[in-house]
Structures are given as structure tokens and as C-alpha cells.
C-alpha positions as CSV (number, residue, x, y, z in Angstrom):
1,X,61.1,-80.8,-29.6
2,X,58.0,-82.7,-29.9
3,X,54.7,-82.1,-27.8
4,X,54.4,-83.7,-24.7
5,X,51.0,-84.7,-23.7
6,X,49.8,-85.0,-20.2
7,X,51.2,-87.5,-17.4
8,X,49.2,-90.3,-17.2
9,X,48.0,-91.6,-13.3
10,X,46.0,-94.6,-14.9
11,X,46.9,-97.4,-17.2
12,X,44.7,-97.3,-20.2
13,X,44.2,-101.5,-19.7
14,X,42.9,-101.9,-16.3
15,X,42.9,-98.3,-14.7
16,X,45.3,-99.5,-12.1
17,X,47.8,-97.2,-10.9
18,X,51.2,-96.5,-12.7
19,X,54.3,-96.4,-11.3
20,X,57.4,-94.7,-12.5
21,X,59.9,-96.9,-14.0
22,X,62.0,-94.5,-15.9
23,X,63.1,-91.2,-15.5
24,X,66.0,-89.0,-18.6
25,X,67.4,-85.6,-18.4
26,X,66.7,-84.0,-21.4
27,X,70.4,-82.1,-21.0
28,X,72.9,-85.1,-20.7
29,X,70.4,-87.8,-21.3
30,X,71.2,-89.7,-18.1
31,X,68.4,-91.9,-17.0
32,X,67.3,-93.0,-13.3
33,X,65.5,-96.4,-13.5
34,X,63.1,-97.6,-10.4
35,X,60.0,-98.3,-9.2
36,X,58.9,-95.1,-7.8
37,X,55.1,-93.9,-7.0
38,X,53.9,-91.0,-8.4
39,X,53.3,-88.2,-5.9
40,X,50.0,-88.4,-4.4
41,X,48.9,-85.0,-6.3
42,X,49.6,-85.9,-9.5
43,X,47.4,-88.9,-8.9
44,X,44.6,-86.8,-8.9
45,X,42.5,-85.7,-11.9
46,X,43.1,-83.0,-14.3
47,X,40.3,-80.7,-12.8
48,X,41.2,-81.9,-9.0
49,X,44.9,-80.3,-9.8
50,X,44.1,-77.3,-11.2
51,X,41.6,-76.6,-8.1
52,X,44.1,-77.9,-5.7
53,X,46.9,-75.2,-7.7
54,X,44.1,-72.3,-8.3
55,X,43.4,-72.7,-4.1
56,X,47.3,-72.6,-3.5
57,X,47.8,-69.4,-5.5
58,X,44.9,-67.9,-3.4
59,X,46.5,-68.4,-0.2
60,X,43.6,-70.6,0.6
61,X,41.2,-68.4,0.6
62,X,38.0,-69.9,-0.3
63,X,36.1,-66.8,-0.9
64,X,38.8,-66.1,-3.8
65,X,37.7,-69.3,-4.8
66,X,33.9,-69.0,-5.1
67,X,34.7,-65.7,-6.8
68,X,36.9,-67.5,-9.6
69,X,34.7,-70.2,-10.1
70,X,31.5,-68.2,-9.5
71,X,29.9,-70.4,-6.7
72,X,28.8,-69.9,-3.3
73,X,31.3,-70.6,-0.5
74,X,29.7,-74.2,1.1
75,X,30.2,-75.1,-2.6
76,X,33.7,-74.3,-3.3
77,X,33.7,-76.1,1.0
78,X,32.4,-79.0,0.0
79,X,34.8,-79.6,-3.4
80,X,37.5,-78.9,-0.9
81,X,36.4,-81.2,1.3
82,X,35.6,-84.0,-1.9
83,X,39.2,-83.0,-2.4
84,X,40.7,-83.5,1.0
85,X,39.0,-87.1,1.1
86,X,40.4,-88.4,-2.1
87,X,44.0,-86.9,-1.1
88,X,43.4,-89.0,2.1
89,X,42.4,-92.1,0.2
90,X,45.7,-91.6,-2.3
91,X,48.0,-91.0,1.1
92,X,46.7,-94.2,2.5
93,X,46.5,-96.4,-0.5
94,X,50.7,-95.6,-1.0
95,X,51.1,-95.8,3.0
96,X,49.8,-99.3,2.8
97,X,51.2,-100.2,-0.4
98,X,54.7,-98.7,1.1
99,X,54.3,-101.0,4.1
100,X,53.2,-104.3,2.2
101,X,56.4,-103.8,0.3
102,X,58.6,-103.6,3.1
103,X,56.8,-106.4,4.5
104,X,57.8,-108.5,1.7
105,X,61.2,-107.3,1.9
106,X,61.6,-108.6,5.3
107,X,60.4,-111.5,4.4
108,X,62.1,-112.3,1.2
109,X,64.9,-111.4,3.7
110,X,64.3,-113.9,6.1
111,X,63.9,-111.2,8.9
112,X,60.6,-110.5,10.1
113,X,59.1,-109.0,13.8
């Protein structure tokens, strides 16, 4: 089976965001084609995941975190917080993308408000 590398979030051209086009089951080899977003935490970076996944498996607990990464608490705070803000700027971006889309649907439709 050959290595698979990391999901990419970013195109290596622009650094605009990628969309899904193509998804196979490695089983039966069926294939699902689209245009889907990528889930808003896999658009994160590699370090924001894995302190978004080592707070999860903590239960939250953000003095298990500043013991793990050997910080003080208002550190491991404040990456939460730098955390939380580019979540909400991912959330948004997709929200508004989602709603410019159906906004040309309706209009390629000839519906509209």
C-alpha cells in the first residue's frame, strides 16, 4: 500500500482553500464526486490540530495542558483562545461562502427574495 502523506488545506499555487472533489473506498473502489469543503478542523494547521486533539483527550483541562506542553496556564489560555479565533474565522469564512453559493443558486434559478 503506498504512504500516504498529509491532507493538504492549501493549494501549493495560490494558498487558497481546497475543496474536495473526489472521494474512493479503498474496499470496492466506489468513488463519490462533489464539491465539498473540508471540515473546518482540518483546515487548521498541523500544530493547531494536534493541540486542538491533545486538549480533547484531556477533557479540556487546561492545567493537563500546561503540564504536557510545560507552560504556564494564561499560556496554554491564550493558544486556546488564538485557537478559538481562527476556528471562528474558518466557521465564518464557509458560513459565508455557503450562503454566496445558495445565493447564486437562486439566482441561476431565477428565484430570489
Amino acid at each position: 500500500m503506498a504512504r500516504r502523506g498529509r491532507l493538504p488545506t492549501s493549494c501549493p499555487s495560490c494558498s487558497g482553500d481546497l475543496r474536495v472533489a473526489r472521494l474512493v473506498c479503498p474496499e470496492c473502489e466506489t468513488a463519490v464526486q462533489g464539491d465539498y469543503l473540508l471540515p473546518a478542523l482540518s483546515r487548521l494547521g498541523s500544530e493547531d490540530q494536534q493541540f486542538a486533539l491533545a486538549f480533547i483527550l484531556r477533557s479540556g483541562s487546561l492545567k493537563e495542558m500546561a503540564k504536557l506542553y510545560g507552560v504556564s496556564y494564561p499560556t496554554v489560555r491564550n493558544r486556546l483562545d488564538d485557537l478559538i479565533a481562527r476556528l471562528s474565522a474558518i466557521i465564518e469564512s464557509q458560513e459565508a461562502e455557503a450562503a454566496a453559493e445558495d445565493a447564486a443558486g437562486v439566482d441561476a434559478d431565477g428565484g430570489g427574495g
